[in-house]
GURODREN-763546 format. One record per residue (C-alpha): residue in three letters; x, y, z. Coordinates in steps of 0.05 Angstrom, whole numbers, plus 5000, padded with zeros to 4 digits. Layout:
kolmi | px | py | pz
ALA | X | Y | Z;
...
This chain:
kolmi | px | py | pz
UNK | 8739 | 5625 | 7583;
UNK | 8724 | 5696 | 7549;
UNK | 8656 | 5712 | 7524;
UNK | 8653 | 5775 | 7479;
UNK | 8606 | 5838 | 7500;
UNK | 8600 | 5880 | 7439;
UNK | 8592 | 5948 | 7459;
UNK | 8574 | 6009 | 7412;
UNK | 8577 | 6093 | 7428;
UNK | 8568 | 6131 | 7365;
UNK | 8614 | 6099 | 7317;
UNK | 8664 | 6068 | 7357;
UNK | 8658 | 5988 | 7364;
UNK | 8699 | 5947 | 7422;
UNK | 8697 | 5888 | 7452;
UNK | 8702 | 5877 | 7516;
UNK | 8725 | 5805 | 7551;
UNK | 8682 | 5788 | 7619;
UNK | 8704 | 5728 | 7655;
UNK | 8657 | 5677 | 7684;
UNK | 8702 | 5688 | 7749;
UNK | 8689 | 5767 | 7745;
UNK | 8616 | 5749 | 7732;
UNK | 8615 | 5714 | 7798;
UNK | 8642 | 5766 | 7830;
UNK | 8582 | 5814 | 7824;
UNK | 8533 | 5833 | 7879;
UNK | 8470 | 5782 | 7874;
UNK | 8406 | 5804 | 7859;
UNK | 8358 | 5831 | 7910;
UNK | 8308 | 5791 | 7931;
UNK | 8240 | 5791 | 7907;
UNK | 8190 | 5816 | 7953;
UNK | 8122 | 5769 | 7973;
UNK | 8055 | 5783 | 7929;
UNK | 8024 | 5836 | 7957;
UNK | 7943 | 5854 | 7963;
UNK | 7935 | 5774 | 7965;
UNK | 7861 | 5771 | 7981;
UNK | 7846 | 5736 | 8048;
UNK | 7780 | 5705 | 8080;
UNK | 7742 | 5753 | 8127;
UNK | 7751 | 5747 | 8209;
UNK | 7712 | 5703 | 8253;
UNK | 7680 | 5724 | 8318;
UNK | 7603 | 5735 | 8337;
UNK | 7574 | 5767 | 8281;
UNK | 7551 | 5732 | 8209;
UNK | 7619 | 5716 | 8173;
UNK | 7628 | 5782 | 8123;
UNK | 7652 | 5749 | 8051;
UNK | 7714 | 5793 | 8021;
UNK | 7713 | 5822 | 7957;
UNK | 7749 | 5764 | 7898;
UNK | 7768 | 5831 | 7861;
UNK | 7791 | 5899 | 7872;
UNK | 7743 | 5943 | 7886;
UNK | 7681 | 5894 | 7892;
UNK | 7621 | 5913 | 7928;
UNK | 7605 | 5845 | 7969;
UNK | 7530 | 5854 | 7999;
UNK | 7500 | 5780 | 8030;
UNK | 7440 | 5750 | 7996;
UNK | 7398 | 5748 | 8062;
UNK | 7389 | 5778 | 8134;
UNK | 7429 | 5753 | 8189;
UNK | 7369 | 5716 | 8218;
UNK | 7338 | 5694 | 8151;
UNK | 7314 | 5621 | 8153;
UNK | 7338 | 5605 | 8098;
UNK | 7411 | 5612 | 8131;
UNK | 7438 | 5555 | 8172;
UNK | 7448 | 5589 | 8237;
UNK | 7497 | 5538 | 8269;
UNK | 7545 | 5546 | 8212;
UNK | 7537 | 5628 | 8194;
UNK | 7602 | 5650 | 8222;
UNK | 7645 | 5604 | 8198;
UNK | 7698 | 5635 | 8150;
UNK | 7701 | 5617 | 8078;
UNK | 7765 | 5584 | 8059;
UNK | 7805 | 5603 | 7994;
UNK | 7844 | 5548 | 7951;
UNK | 7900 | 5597 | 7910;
UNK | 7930 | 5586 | 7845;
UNK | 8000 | 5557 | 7851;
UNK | 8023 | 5592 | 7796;
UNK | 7999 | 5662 | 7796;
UNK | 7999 | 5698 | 7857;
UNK | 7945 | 5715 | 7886;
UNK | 7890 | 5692 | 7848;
UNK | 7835 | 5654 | 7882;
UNK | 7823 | 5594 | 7845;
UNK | 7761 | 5572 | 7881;
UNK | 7724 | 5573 | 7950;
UNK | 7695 | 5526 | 7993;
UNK | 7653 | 5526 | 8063;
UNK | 7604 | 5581 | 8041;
UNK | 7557 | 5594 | 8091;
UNK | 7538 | 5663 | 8087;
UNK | 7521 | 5677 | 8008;
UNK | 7531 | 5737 | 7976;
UNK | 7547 | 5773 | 7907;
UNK | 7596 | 5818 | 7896;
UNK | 7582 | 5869 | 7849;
UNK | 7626 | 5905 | 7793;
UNK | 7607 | 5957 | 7762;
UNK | 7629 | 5986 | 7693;
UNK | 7647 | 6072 | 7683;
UNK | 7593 | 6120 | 7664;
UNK | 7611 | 6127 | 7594;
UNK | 7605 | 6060 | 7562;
UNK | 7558 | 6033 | 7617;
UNK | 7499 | 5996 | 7579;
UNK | 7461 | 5982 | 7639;
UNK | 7472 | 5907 | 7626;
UNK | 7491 | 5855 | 7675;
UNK | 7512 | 5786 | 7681;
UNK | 7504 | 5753 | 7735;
UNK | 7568 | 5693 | 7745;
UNK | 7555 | 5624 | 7773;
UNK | 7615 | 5600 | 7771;
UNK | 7618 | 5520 | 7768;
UNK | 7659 | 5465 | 7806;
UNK | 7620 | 5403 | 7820;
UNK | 7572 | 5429 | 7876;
UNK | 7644 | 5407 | 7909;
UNK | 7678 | 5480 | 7906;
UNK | 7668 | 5544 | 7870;
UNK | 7720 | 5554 | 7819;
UNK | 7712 | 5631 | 7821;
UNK | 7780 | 5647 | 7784;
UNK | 7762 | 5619 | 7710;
UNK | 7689 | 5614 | 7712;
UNK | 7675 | 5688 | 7752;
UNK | 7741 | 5736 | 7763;
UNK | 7760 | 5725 | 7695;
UNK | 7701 | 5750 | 7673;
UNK | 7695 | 5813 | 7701;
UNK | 7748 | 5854 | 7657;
UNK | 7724 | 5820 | 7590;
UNK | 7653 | 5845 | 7606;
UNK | 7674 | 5913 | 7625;
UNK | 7713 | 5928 | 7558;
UNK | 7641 | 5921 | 7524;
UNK | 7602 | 5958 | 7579;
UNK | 7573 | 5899 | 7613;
UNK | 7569 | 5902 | 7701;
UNK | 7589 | 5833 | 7726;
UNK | 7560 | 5801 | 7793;
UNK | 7607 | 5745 | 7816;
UNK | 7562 | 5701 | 7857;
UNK | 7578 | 5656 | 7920;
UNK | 7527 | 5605 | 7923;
UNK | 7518 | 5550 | 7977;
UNK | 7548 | 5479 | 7958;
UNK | 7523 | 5410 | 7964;
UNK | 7594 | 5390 | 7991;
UNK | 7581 | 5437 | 8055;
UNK | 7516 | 5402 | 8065;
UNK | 7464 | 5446 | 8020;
UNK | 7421 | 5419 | 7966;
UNK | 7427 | 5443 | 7897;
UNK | 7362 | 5440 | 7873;
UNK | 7327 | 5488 | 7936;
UNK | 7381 | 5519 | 7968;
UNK | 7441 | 5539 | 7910;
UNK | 7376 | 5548 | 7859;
UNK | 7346 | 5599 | 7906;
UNK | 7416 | 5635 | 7912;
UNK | 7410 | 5649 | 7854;
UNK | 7341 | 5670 | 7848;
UNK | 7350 | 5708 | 7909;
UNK | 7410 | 5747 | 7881;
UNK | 7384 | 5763 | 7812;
UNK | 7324 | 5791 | 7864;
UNK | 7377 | 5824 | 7897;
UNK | 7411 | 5858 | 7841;
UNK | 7348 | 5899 | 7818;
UNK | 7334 | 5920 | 7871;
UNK | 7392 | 5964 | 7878;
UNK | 7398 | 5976 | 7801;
UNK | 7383 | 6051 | 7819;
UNK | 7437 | 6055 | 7872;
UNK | 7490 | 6010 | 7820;
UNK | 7461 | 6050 | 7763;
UNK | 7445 | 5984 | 7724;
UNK | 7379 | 5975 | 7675;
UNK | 7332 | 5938 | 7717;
UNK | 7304 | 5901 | 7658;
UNK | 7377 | 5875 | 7633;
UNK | 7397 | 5833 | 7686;
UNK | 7414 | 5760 | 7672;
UNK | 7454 | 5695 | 7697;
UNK | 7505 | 5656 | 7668;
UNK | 7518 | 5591 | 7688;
UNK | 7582 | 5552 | 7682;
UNK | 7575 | 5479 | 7692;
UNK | 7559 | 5466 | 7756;
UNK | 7524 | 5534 | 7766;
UNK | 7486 | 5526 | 7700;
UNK | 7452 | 5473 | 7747;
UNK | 7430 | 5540 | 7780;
UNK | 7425 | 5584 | 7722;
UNK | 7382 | 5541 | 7683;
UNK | 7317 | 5528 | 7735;
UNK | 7331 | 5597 | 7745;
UNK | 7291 | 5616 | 7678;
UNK | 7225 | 5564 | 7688;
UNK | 7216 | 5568 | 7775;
UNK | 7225 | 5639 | 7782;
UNK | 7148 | 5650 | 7794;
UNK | 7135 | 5603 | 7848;
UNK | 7198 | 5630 | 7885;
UNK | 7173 | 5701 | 7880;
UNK | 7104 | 5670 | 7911;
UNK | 7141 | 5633 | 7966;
UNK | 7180 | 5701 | 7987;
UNK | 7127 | 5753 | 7982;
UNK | 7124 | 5765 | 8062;
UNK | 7113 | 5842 | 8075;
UNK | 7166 | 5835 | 8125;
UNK | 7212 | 5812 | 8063;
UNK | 7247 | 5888 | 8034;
UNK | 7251 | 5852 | 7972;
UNK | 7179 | 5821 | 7966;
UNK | 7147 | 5852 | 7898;
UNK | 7212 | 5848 | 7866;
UNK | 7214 | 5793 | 7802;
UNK | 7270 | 5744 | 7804;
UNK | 7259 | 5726 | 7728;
UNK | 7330 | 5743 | 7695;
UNK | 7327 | 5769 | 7633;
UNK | 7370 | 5729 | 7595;
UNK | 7411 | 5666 | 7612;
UNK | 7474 | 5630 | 7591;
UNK | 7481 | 5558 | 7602;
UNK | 7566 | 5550 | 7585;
UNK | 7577 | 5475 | 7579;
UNK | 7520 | 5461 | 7623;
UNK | 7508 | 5399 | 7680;
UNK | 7431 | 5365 | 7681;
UNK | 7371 | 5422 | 7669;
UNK | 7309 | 5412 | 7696;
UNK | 7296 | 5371 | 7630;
UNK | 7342 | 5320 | 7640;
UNK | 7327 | 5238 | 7655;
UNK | 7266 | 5257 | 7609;
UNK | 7231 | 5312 | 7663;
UNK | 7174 | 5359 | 7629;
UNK | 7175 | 5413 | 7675;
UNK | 7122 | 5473 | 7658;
UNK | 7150 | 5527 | 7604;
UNK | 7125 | 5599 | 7627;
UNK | 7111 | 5635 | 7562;
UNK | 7162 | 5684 | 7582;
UNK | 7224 | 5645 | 7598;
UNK | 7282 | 5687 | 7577;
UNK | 7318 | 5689 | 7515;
UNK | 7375 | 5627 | 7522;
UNK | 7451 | 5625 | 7497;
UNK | 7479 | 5554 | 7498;
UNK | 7544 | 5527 | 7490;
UNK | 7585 | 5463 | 7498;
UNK | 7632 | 5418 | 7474;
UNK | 7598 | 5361 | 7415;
UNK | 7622 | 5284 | 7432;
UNK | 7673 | 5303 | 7460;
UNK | 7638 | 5330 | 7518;
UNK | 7575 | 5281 | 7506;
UNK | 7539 | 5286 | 7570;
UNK | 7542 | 5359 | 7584;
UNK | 7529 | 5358 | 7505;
UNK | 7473 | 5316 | 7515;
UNK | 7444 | 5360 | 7579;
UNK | 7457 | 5430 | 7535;
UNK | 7407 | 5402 | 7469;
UNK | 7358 | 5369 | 7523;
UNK | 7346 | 5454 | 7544;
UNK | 7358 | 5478 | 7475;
UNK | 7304 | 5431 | 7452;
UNK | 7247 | 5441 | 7503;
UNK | 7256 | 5520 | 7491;
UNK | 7250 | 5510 | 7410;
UNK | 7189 | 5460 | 7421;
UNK | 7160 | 5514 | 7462;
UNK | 7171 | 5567 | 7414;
UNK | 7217 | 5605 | 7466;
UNK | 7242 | 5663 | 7419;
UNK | 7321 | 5685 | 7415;
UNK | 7356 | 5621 | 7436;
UNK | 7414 | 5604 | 7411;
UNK | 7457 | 5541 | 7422;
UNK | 7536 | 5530 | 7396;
UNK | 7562 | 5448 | 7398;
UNK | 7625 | 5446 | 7382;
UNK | 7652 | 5390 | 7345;
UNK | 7723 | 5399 | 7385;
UNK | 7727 | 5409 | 7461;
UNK | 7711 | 5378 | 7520;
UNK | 7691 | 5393 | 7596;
UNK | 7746 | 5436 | 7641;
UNK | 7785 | 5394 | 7673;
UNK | 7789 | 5328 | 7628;
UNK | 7851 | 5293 | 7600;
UNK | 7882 | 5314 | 7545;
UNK | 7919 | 5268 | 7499;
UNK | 7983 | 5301 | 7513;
UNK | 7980 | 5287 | 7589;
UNK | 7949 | 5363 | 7608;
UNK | 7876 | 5379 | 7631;
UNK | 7826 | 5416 | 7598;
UNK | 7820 | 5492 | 7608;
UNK | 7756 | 5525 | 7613;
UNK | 7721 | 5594 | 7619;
UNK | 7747 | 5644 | 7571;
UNK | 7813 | 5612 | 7557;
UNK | 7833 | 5597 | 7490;
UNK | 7834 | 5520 | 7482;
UNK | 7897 | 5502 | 7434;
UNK | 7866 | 5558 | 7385;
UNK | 7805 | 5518 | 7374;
UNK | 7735 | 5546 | 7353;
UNK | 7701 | 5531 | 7420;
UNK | 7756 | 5571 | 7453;
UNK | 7718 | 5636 | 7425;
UNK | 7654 | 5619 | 7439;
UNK | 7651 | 5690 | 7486;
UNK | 7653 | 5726 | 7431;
UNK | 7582 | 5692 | 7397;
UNK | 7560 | 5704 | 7458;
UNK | 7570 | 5778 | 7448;
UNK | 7541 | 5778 | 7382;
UNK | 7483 | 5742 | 7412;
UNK | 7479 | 5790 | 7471;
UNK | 7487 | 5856 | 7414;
UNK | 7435 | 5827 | 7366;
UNK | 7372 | 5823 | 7425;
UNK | 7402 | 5900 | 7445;
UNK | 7427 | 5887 | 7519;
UNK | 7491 | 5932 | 7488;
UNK | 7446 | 5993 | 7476;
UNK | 7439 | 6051 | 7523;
UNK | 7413 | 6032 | 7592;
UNK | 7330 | 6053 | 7588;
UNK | 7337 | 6032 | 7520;
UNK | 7282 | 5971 | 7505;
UNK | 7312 | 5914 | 7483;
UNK | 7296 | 5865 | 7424;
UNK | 7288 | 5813 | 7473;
UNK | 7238 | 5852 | 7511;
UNK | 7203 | 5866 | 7440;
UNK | 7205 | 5798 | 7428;
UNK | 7177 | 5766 | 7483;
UNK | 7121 | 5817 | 7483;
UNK | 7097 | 5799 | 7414;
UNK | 7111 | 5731 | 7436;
UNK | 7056 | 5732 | 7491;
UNK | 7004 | 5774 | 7455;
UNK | 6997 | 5704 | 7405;
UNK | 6967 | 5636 | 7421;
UNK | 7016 | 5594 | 7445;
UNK | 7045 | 5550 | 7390;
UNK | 7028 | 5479 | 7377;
UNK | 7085 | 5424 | 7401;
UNK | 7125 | 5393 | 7341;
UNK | 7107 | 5317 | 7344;
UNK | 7176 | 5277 | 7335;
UNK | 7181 | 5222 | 7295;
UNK | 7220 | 5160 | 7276;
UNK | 7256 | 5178 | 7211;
UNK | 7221 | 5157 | 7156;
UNK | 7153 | 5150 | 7197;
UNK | 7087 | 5186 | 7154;
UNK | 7078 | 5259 | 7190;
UNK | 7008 | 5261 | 7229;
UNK | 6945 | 5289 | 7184;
């Protein structure tokens, strides 16, 4: 069988007849050559394991000595091991068997730098780290609007750690870490916050009421980073897991808990729902000012069934077009209205805010009531 090529040079028009059988007589392809720059876990010997940068380029410093105790020394240099997307080459989908946490920094060029930086905790069930969606992805939005990015490597409940002391002072520990090299990253040491995916909202989120009693508890003189504050200075709690609130818990408020961004999906995520207004509401009954809190009526948790047989997506993908799949960019608009996109040294509104905040009495809890119920007198 014949099948017509049509070819054209100026005004002349002729077809040409190829054969399947001549077709099968040309030279085949080359082959394609491996995926190259495929990140790998560190080498094991004597020393500390040494994490490897996720990205290109990043600057991976560990969040504690080699002899800290808050390391577990029998497990320190064992590697980290990498689970990769089956799909796309080279991307790390998450990581398990940390041992040795760390950040790894990202910085954004001189000219649109705002000083601003977002620390990533990525989420995964305390089981893994899913640093590819929830971290890595990140990274480039944040740059294109002048925001650093610190993708962090917490420890994990299913390598033995517990959440609430060891993975919560991670995180403490590396927004501590983070300032104090926000000279030598050229970062503004007074916008530096955490946002919490999940899992590592579960980090994120005690982050914002405990940070005083960790800064207490590692004030040693011997400790280079004693002095420095671990409060962040914002937070973002992305389809959270419990809070410190949840299962009814009243932990203490400081009067200068950070300004909070809050999203999730609405029934169709109803627990994490559920755990995201439990936070929202103990900041707005303290008077907490600049928190803001999305529930969207359509989406649910990364990683659900779909009806048509697929999972969930999370992080910044875009959900079948639906509203929740932009919730990023109200973030932004959250993040540009308190001024963490001006200048770096600039003050922000947050900073304003809270200031004012503290110079008044602190206001008086809203009683709740049973619909319908008389108000107090």
């Amino acid at each position: 069988m014949k099948s017509p090529l049509v070819v054209a040079s100026g005004l002349l028009l002729c077809v040409v007849a190829i054969s399947a059988a001549d077709m099968a007589k040309a030279a085949p392809l080359p082959a394609l050559p491996a995926p190259i720059g495929v990140p790998t876990p560190g080498p094991t010997n004597d020393l500390p394991y040494a994490p490897q940068p996720i990205l290109q380029g990043g600057v991976v410093v560990p969040l504690y000595p080699p002899d800290s105790p808050q390391l577990n020394q029998a497990r320190l240099r064992e590697a980290e091991q990498y689970s990769l997307s089956k799909s796309v080459p080279g991307r790390i989908s998450s990581i398990v068997n940390i041992h040795n946490p760390s950040i790894e920094v990202h910085t954004v060029e001189g000219g649109i730098n705002t000083g601003a930086t977002v620390i990533l905790a990525a989420g995964g069930g305390h089981n893994s780290l899913n640093v590819g969606g929830e971290s890595a992805d990140q990274v480039a939005f944040f740059y294109n609007y002048g925001i650093n990015t610190v993708i962090l490597r917490n420890r994990l409940r299913k390598d033995g750690y517990n959440v609430t002391t060891n993975a919560v002072n991670d995180a403490l520990q590396a927004i501590r870490l983070v300032r104090a090299h926000a000279t030598d990253w050229k970062l503004d040491p007074n916008k530096i916050g955490i946002m919490g995916f999940s899992a590592g909202a579960e980090l994120a989120a005690p982050a914002t009421l405990f940070f005083e009693e960790f800064d207490r508890k590692n004030s040693s003189p011997t400790d280079p980073l004693a002095g420095i504050t671990s409060r962040p200075d914002f937070v973002a709690l992305i389809y959270p897991g419990p809070t410190p609130f949840a299962r009814g818990a009243t932990p203490a408020i400081p009067r200068n808990t950070p300004p909070a961004f809050i999203t999730c999906g609405g029934s169709g995520d109803r627990v994490h729902a559920i755990w995201a207004e439990e936070y929202t509401l103990a900041m707005l009954q303290a008077g907490i000012p600049n928190v803001e809190s999305h529930i969207y009526g359509n989406g649910r948790h990364p990683g659900d069934h779909l009806p048509d047989g697929s999972r969930m997506s999370g992080g910044l993908t875009d959900r079948n077009n639906t509203p929740f799949g932009a919730w990023q960019y109200r973030y932004v608009e959250w993040f540009r209205d308190l001024g963490f996109l001006q200048k770096p040294g600039v003050e922000t509104k947050a900073a304003r805010d809270i200031s004012a905040f503290l110079s008044q009495p602190a206001p008086n809890p809203i009683e709740r009531r049973s619909p319908g119920a008389p108000a107090a007198k």
